[in-house]
N, C-alpha and C positions, 0 to 999 in steps of 0.2 A: 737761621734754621739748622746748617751744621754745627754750630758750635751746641743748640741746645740738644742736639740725637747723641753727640758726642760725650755730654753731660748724662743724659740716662743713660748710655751704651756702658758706660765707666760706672754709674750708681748700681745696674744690675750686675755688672759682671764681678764687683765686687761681693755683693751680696749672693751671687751664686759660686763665686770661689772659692768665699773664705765659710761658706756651710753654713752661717748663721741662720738660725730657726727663724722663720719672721711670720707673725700673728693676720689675720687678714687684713685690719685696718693698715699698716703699715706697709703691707704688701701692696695693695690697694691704690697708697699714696704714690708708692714708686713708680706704677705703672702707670697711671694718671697722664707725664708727659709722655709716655713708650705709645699709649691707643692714639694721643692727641698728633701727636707725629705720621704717625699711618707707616713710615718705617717695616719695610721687611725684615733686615738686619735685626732692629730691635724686637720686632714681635718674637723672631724665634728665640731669641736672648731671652725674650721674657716665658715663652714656654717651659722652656730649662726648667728659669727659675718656679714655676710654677707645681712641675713634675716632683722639681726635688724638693719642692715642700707640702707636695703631697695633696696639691688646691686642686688638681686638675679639675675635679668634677661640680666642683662650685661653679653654682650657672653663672654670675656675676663676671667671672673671669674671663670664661669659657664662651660668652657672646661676643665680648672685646674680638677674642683671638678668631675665632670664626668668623669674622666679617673682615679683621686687618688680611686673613689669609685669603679669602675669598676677593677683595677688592684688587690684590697684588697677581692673581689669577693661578695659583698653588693650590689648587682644589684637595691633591692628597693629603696636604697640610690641615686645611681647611675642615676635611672629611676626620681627621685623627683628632681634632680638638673637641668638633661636634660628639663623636661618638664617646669621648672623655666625658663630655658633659652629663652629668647624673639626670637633671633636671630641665632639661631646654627650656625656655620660653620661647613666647611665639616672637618675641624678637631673634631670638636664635634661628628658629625656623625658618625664618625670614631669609638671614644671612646665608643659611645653607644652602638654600631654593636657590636665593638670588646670583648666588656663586655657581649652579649648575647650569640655571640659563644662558648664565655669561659664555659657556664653556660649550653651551650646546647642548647641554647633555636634559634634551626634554623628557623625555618619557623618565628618565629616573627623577625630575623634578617632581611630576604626576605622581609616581612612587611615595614619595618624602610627602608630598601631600595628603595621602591617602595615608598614613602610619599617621601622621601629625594628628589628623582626628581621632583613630584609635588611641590615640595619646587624650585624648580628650582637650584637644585645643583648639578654641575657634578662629577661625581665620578672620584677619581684621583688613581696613585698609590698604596695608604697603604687603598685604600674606595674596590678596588677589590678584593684582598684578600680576605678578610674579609669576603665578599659576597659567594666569589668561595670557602670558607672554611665551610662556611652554606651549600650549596647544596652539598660540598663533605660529610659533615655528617649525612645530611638528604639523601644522593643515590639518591639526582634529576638531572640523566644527562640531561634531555631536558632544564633545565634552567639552566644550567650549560653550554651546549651549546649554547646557547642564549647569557648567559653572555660574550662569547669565541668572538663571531661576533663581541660584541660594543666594547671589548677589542681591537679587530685589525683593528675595523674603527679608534678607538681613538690613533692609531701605540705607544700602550704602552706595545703589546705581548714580545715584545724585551727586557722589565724591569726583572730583574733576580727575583725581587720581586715579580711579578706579573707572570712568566714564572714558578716559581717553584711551587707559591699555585696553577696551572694550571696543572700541574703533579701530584700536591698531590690530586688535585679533580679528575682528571680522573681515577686514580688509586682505590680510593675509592670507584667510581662509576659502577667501574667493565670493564673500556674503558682502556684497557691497549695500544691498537690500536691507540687510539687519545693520551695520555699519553706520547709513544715512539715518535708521527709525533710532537709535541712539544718540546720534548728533542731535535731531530734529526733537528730541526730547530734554535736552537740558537745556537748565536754564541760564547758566554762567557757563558760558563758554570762554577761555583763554588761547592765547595763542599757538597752545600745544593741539588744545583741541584744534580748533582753523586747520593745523598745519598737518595734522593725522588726519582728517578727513582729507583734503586735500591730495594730499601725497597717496593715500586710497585710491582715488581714481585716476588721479596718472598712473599709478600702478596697472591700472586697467585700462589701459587707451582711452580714457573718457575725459580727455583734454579740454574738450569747452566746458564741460560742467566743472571740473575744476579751476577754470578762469575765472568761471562767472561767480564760485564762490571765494576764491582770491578778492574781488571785487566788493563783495556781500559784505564780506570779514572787513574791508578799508570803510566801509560806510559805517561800519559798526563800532569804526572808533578805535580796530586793533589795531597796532603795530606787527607788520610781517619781522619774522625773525630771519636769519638764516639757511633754515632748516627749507622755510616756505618758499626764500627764492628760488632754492635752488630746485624745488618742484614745479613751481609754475615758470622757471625757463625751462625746463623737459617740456611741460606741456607747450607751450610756444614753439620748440621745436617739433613736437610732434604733429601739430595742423599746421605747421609753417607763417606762424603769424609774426614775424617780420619787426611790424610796429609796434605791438604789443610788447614784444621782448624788448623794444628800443627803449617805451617808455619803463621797465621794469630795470631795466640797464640804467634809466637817469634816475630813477625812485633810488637805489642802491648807494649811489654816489650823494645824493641830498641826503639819505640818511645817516651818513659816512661808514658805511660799513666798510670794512677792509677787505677789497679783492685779494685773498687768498690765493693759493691753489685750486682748492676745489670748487671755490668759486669763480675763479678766471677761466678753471677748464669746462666748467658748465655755459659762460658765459661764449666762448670760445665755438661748444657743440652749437649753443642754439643758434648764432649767429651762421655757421658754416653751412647748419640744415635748412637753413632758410634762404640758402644761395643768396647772402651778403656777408662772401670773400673778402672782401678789404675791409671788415666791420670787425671779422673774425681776426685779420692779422694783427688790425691794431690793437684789441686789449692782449693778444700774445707779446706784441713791442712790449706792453705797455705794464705788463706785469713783472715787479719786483725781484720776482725768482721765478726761472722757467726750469722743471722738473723734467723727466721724458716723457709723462703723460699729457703735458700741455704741449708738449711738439707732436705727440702722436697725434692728441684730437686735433689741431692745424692741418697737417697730413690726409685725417679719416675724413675731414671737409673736402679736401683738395679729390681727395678719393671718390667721393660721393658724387662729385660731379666732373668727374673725369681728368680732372684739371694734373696730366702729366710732368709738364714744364717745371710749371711751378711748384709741384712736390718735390721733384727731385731737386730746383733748387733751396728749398725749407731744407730739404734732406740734408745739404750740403751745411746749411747756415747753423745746423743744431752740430755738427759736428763740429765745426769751427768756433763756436759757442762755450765746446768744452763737453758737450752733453753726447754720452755714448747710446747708440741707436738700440734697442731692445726687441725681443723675441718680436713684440706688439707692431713697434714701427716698421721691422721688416713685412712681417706682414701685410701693414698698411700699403706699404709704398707695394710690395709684390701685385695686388689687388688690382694696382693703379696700369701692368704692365701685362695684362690678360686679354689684350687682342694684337695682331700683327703688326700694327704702326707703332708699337712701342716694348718690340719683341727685342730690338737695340737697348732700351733702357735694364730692361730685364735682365739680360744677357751680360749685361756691365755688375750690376749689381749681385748677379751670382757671383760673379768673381768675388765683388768685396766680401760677401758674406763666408763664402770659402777662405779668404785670408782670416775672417773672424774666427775660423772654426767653428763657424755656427750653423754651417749646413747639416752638418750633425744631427742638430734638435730635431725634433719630432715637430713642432710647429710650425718652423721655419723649409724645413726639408717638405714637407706636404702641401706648402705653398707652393714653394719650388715646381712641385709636381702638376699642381694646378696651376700654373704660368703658364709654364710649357703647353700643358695639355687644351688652353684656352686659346693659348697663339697659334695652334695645329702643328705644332713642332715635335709631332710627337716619340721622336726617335729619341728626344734631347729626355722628353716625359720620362720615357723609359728609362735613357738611363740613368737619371737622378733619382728613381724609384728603385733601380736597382742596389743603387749603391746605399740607400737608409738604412742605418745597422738596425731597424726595425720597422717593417713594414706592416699597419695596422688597417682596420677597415675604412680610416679616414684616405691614406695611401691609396687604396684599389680602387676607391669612390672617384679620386679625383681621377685615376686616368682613364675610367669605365665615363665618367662626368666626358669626356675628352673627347671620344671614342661619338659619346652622344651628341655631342655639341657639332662635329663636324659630321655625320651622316655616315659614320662607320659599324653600321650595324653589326655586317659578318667580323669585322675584329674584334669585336665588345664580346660576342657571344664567342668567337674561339678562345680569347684571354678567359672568358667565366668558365670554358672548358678545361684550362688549364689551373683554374684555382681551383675548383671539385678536385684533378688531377692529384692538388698539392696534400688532399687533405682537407682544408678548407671549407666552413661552411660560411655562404655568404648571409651578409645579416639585411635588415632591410633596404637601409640606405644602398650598398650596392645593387640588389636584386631592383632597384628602382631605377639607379643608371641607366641597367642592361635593357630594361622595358624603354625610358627613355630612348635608347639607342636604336631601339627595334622600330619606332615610330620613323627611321630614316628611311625605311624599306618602302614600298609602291604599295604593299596589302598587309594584314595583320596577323601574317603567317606565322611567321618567326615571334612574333607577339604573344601568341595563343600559346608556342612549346612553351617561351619560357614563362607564362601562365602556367602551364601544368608541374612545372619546375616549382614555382611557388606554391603548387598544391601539396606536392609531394613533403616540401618541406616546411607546410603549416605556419605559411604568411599570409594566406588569402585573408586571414583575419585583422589582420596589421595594420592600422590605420595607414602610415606611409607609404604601402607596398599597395594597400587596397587605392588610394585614390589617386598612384602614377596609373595602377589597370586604368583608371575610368577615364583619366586624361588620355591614353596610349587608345583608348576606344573611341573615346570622341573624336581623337582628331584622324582618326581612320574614317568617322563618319560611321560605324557600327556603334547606333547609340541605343539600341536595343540591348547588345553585351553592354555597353557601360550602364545603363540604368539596373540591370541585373547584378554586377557589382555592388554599384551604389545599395541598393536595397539587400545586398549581403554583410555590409556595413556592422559594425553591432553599434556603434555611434559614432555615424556621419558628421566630421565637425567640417567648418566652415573651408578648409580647405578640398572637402569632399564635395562640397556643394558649387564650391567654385571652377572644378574639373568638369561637372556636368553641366555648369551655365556657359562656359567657356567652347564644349562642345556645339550648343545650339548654337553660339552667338560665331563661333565659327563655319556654320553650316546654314546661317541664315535664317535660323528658324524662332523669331523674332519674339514671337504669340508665348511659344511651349520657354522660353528665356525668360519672357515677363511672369508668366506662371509659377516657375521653379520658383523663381525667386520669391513672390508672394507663400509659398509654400512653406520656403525656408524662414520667415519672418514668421509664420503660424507656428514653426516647432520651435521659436526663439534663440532663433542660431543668428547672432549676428553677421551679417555679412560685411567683408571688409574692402578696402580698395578695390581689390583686384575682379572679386565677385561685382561689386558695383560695376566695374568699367568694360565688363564681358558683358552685360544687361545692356549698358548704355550704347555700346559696340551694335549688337542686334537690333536694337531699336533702331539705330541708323542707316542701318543696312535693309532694312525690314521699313522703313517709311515709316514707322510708328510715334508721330510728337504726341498723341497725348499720353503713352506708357511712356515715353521719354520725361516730359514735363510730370507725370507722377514720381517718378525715379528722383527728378530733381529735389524734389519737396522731400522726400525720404534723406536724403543723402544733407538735405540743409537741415533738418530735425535734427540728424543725427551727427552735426558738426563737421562734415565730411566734407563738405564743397570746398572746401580752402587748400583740397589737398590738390596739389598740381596737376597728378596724373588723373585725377577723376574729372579738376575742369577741363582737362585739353579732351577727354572723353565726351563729353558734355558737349563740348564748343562742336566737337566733328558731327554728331549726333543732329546737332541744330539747324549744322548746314548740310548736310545729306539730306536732314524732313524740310530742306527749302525757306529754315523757320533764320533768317541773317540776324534780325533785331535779336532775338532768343539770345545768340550766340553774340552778337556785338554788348548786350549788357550782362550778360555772365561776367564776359572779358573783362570788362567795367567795376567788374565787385571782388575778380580776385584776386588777389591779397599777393601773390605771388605770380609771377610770368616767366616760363622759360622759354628758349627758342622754339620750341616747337609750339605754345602757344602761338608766339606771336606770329610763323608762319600759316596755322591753323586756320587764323583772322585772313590774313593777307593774304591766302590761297582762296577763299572764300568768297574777298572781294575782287582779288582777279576774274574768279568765275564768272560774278556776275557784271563785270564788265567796269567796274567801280574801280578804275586808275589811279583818278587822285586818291582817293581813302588807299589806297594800297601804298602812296607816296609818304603818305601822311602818318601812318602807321609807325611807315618803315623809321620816317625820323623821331616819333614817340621811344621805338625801340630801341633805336639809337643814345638817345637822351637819358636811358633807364640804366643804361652801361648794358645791358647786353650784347652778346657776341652773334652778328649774323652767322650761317652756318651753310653748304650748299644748299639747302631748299631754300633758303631767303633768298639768294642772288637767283637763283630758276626761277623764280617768283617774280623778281625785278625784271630781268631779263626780259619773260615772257611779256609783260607789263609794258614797258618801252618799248617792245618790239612791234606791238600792235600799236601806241602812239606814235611809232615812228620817231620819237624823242631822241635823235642822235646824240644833244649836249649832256643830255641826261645820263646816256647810257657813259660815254666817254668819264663820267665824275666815278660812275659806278665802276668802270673797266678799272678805275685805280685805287678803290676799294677793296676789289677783289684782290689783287696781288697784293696789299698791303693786309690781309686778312690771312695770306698764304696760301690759299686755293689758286694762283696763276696759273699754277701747272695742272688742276684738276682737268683730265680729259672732258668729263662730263660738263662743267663750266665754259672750258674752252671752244666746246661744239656745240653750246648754247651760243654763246659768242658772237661765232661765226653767222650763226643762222640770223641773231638778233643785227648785226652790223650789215646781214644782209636786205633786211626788212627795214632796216635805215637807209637804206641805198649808198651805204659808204663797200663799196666793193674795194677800193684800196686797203679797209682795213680789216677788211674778210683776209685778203691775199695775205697780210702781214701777220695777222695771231694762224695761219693755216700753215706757213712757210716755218714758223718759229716752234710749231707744236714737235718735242720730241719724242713723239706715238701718235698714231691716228688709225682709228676702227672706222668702219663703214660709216658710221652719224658722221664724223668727220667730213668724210671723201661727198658724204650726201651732200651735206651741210652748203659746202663751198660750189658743187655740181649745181644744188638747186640757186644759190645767190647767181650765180654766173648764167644759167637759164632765165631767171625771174628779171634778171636786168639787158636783158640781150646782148649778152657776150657769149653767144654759141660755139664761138669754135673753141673758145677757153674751155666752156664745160665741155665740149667732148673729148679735148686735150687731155682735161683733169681725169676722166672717165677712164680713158689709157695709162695713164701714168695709174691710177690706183689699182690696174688690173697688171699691171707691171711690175706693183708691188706690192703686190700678194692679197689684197683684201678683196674679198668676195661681195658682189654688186645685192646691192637687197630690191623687192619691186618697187618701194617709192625712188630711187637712184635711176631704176630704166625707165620710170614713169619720168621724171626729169630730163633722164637723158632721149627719148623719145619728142617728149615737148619740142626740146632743142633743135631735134632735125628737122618736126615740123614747122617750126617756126624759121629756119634758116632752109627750109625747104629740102631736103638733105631725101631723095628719095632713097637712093639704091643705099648710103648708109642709115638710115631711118629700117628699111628692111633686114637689112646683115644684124642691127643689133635688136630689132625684133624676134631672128631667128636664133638670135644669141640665148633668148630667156631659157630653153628648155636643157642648152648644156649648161645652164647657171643654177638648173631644179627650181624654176620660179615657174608659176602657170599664168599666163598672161589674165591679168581683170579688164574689168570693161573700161577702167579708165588705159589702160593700156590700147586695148580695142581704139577707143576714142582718141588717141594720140595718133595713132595709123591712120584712123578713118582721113582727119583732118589734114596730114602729111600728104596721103594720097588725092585727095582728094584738090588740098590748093597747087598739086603739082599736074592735076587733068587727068589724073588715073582712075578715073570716075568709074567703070567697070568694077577694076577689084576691089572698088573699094566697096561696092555695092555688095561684091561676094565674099569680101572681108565678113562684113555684117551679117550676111545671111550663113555664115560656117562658125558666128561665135557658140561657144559652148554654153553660151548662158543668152538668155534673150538681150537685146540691144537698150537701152534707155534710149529718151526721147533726146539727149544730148547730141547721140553717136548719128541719128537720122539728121537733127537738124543743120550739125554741121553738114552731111554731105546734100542736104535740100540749099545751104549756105553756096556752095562748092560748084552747083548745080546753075544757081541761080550766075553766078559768074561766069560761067561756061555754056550757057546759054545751051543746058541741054535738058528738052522738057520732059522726053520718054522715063530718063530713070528719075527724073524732080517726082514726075508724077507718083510714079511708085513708092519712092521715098515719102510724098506726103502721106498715104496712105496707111504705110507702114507708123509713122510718126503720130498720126492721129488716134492709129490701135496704143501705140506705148503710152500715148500723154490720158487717154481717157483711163490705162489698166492704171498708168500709177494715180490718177485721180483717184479710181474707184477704192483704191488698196488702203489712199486716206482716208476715204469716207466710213471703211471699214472700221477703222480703227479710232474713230470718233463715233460711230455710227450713232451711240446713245445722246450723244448730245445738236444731231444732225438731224432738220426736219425737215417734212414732205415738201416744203417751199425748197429748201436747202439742196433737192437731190432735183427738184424741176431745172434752178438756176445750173448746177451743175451740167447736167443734161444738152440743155441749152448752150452752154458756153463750149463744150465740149465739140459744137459741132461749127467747124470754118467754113467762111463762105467763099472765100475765095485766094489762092497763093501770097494774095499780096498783103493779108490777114497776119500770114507768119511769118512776114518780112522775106520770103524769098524771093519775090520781085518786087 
């Protein structure tokens, strides 16, 4: 190929040096290999020669050179040969168009169109295109549907060429509706087509209807191209479908297509969005050439799901690789280090980036500032924001973002004080912060000024600024203001409707949630995740399974249920309406499980008392590779602790430390309480002795094992020792430590720390009452304890009497027994009656006789006190 450009370059440059005059056939001839080559160099060699023989406007020529100019992407070149041209044809036209599109340049394509016909030329085949490919990237459907009419008066809709840029412009355009009525009318469809309609609605989040035409297309005998895998793995990642993407990953390899780049880093997303990490690493091993975008997407996986460890060691491996880290990756990995426990990672990584000199940049330095501002560190916020040799709206956003995220309202709003101060006008995104930020406040004071802030300066109308108001109103519980926003709207999109669903469903208001949302499907506003899972939320909370189970049906229509956060929505929703089966085969059909599923189930089944399923569970979870997380082990804990399962918990005690949670306080004083409920008090003592911090659950924890097992003087020991250092006693700890004296019979200290409660700010309950009664009473103080009872602040339960009728009956004292019965038989008939009430509808006139009747004792020895 170089030897023969090298051969024309030497025949033209001859011919244009040595001036010889040449005829057009001849000229003709020379140029012949010059077009066939495609050759920049040579084209403009041949311009020369063309100029200086005076051809220029010979259309013959002049197409050649307007198409080699336009394919090499020289448009002013391109532009200077066309307008040379005496005579365009429509193939000229053609080339002209098709060189502005390339470039972008639509609306002057539409121009060039519009003259072409004043030229009196019809547009043919490869002329519409071209056209419909201008208005798909300018978003003009009305000329786009204009150009749709002269296409099928000219009956060239039927062209496959002309049928497919017809789908690729409708789709662009946002007309998926006109897009399908174009597919769904040809009759030779190819794989361009398939793969443009396709690629259409993944463009539009309509991921299972693009599988299932994936699917349509294989039955139909095409072969998927390239183009098409790499649409239907999006969509695969987009509903998280897992196995679908696994089989389209083995379809790839049987066809032998060549994992590329841009197909390994597609392959790479879906696999990472579908939280299967080791599926994602290995085609990054496993690819040929890794570029920075295929460590990024590795990264943006690791990112997605939190996974810090192992980003930063990726981080390290692409350096060592050879591969230098980019604006992007920084990024990625910054993302990864936006809460407190990986404020160290952060903090390392500024530095590197400062040795990059890359803190500098504007998209790196603005990360920076949202690290900081994410991990509450926000002095560090400041001054990495101060030091950006340009601070822009993305800058102020993140540290007003900051300001919001921790409940610093009064700083949000004096910083916005200070940017008005500077000059400054804030644009939506911050004015949205600061509202955010105001919602940290107790009322929606400060919410309202800087509403009138946003009057003043003509945001109210803002979609982004209007629907943080509605959010900032809802979750004030002022849903009267937020519905008045909403309906100031000029159009409400979905993110509008999800601020107002999200209100009720945080305010319980179950009914006016299921409505809205019906309402919002009347005005054909799709609703997305988030709006579904604030419906589903209400409904659960609101007792509603059958607008629950409607929901579900909506959300399978519409391919949604596979999306994770909507089934763990679902799954709560089921067991809240008491509905377990509902929520056990949901679990059964999702396609994806994350931890918070599986504790979802397993909290579920603890509830209802269902052990083993919660064992069982746990080892399915196990077996899937998922990572328990603290709410699994609470879950287990709580689990064994009611079977009493000592050997069980002992497997799990060394789970947990091998999970890294050892040192979790909250863990560790599950622990305690669960080894206490095993009756292992040696290993209460040993995780209590070894903890380095301990809060009042703590100090409770090991007080109530050491009471529950009758080691009384331990627990009042431990009761000293924690008031020794420093931690303040809560009422269930004096309720414990009470027990203890009663049971160890502990009068006069039983009393000292009764009278302890009120310099502790605790107001004694009746179960507290009832520890005294019973202390006094096994110790023969029968008197106060009778005036114990008659001075509580709150009337006695039938417990606090029967103890001391108990107390009575051993003490063989029948004056105050008698009294006590009296009183015992008023408490047991009010709390009967208080049931009856509250069943009353399902309680009948036989039901209230027997009550009646049983209500009344015949004699002491009736209620076991003699």
């Amino acid at each position: 190929m170089a030897v023969r450009s090298e051969e024309a370059l030497q025949s033209l440059c001859r011919a244009h040096f040595q001036g010889l005059p040449l005829c057009l056939d001849s000229l003709t001839s020379l140029l012949q290999p010059v077009f066939a080559l495609k050759d920049l160099a040579l084209a403009r060699t041949a311009h020369a020669v063309i100029i200086s023989n005076d051809l220029q406007s010979l259309p013959l020529l002049g197409d050649h050179l307007v198409r080699l100019f336009g394919i090499h992407g020289t448009l002013i070149e391109a532009c200077l040969a066309f307008s040379q041209n005496a005579a365009p044809s429509a193939y000229t036209w053609q080339a002209i168009m098709s060189s502005h599109v390339a470039h972008g340049k639509y609306e002057a394509t539409l121009e060039l169109y519009h003259d072409m016909q004043s030229d009196g030329i019809m547009p043919n085949k490869f002329i519409y295109p071209c056209v419909l490919q201008a208005c798909g990237g300018a978003h003009l459907l009305e000329q786009g549907l204009y150009l749709h009419e002269h296409i099928q008066k000219s009956a060239l809709e039927s062209t496959p060429i002309v049928a497919n840029t017809l789908i690729v412009m409708y789709t662009k355009c946002g007309s998926l509706k006109d897009a399908a009525k174009v597919f769904e009318g040809m009759k030779h469809k190819d794989v361009i087509t398939w793969g443009s309609i396709i690629s259409g609605y993944c463009q539009y989040g309509e991921s299972l209807t693009a599988l299932n035409l994936f699917s349509k297309m294989q039955l139909e005998g095409i072969a998927p191209n390239r183009v098409v895998f790499l649409c239907v793995l999006k969509a695969c990642a987009n509903i998280f479908a897992l196995e679908e993407g696994r089989l389209m990953h083995e379809q790839i390899i049987r066809l032998h297509f060549e994992v590329d780049i841009l197909l390994g880093n597609t392959l790479i997303y879906m696999y990472a969005k579908c939280g299967s990490l080791k599926d994602a690493e290995t085609v990054l091993q496993g690819l040929a050439v890794r570029i920075v975008s295929s460590w990024n997407a590795m990264i943006g996986g690791y990112a997605l799901y939190g996974a810090v460890d192992p980003a930063f060691e990726l981080f390290r491996s692409m350096q060592i690789d050879g591969t230098c880290p980019d604006t992007v990756t920084y990024t990625c990995v910054l993302t990864l280090c936006g809460n407190e426990s990986a404020l160290q990672h952060g903090m390392s990584l500024h530095e590197h980036i400062v040795s990059t000199g890359l803190d500098s940049n504007e998209f790196v330095g603005n990360s920076l500032v949202d690290m900081y501002s994410k991990c509450g560190n926000l002095d560090e916020a400041h001054n990495v924001f101060n030091s950006l040799p340009k601070q822009n709206y993305v800058s102020w956003g993140a540290l007003f973002a900051g300001y919001a995220q921790h409940a610093h309202g009064m700083c949000a709003f004096e910083l916005f004080q200070k940017m008005l101060q500077k000059g400054l006008e804030p644009n939506e995104v911050v004015l949205s912060c600061i509202l955010k930020a105001c919602t940290s406040f107790e009322g929606p004071y400060l919410g309202k000024v800087t509403h009138s802030y946003v009057i003043i300066m003509r945001f109210e109308s803002d979609p982004i600024v209007g629907n943080i108001l509605v959010d900032m109103y809802s979750k004030f519980g002022c849903l009267e203001d937020a519905i008045k926003v909403f309906n100031q709207l000029v159009s409400p999109n979905v993110v509008s409707w999800g601020a107002i669903l999200a209100g009720f469903a945080q305010h319980d208001q179950g009914k006016a949630a299921v409505d809205w949302l019906r309402k919002m499907l009347l005005k054909d506003v799709k609703p997305d995740a988030t709006a579904y899972c604030c419906v589903v939320k209400a409904c659960g909370n609101s007792g509603l399974l059958e607008e629950g189970r409607w929901i579900h049906d909506q959300l399978y229509r519409n391919g949604l249920q596979f999306d994770v956060a909507i089934g763990n929505a679902l799954i709560e929703m089921y067991v809240k309406c008491d509905s377990l089966e509902d929520a056990h085969n949901l679990f059964e059909t999702m396609r994806v499980h994350d931890v918070v599923t599986w504790n979802l189930l397993m909290a579920a089944y603890s509830h209802s008392g269902q052990a083993l399923a919660v064992i069982e569970l746990f080892e399915r979870m196990q077996s899937s590779g998922a990572h328990a997380n603290q709410v699994t082990f609470l879950i287990l804990l709580h689990v064994f602790g009611c079977m009493g399962a000592l050997e069980q918990l002992k497997e799990l005690h060394s789970q947990i430390y091998e999970s890294g949670l050892g040192s979790d306080l909250v863990i560790m004083n599950s622990l305690i309480d669960t080894y206490g409920k095993c009756g292992s008090l040696a290993d209460c003592s040993r995780i209590f002795d070894r903890m380095s911090s301990r809060d009042e659950v703590s100090w409770g924890s090991i007080i109530a094992g050491y009471t529950q097992h009758g080691k009384y003087r331990l627990a009042l020991e431990s009761f000293e020792a924690m008031k020794q250092a420093g931690a303040k006693p809560n009422s269930m700890i004096f309720t414990s430590v009470l027990s203890a004296c009663s049971r160890a019979a502990l009068t006069e200290e039983g009393r000292r720390h009764f009278r302890s409660m009120k310099d502790s700010g605790i107001i004694p309950t009746v179960e507290h009452f009832n520890c005294m009664i019973s202390l006094l009473g096994r110790t023969g103080f029968l008197i106060e304890a009778k005036e114990l009872l008659g001075s509580m602040p709150v009337s006695p339960d039938a417990l606090g009497w029967t103890s001391l009728l108990n107390s009575c009956k051993a003490y063989a004292e029948t004056d105050i027994g008698t009294d006590c019965l009296e009183h015992f038989v008023s408490a047991r008939t009010l709390n009967m009656e208080n049931d009856l009430m509250c069943n009353v509808s399902e309680q009948t006139a036989k039901d209230d006789l027997q009550l009646e009747a049983h209500c009344e004792p015949q004699t002491w020895k009736d209620l076991g006190a003699y």
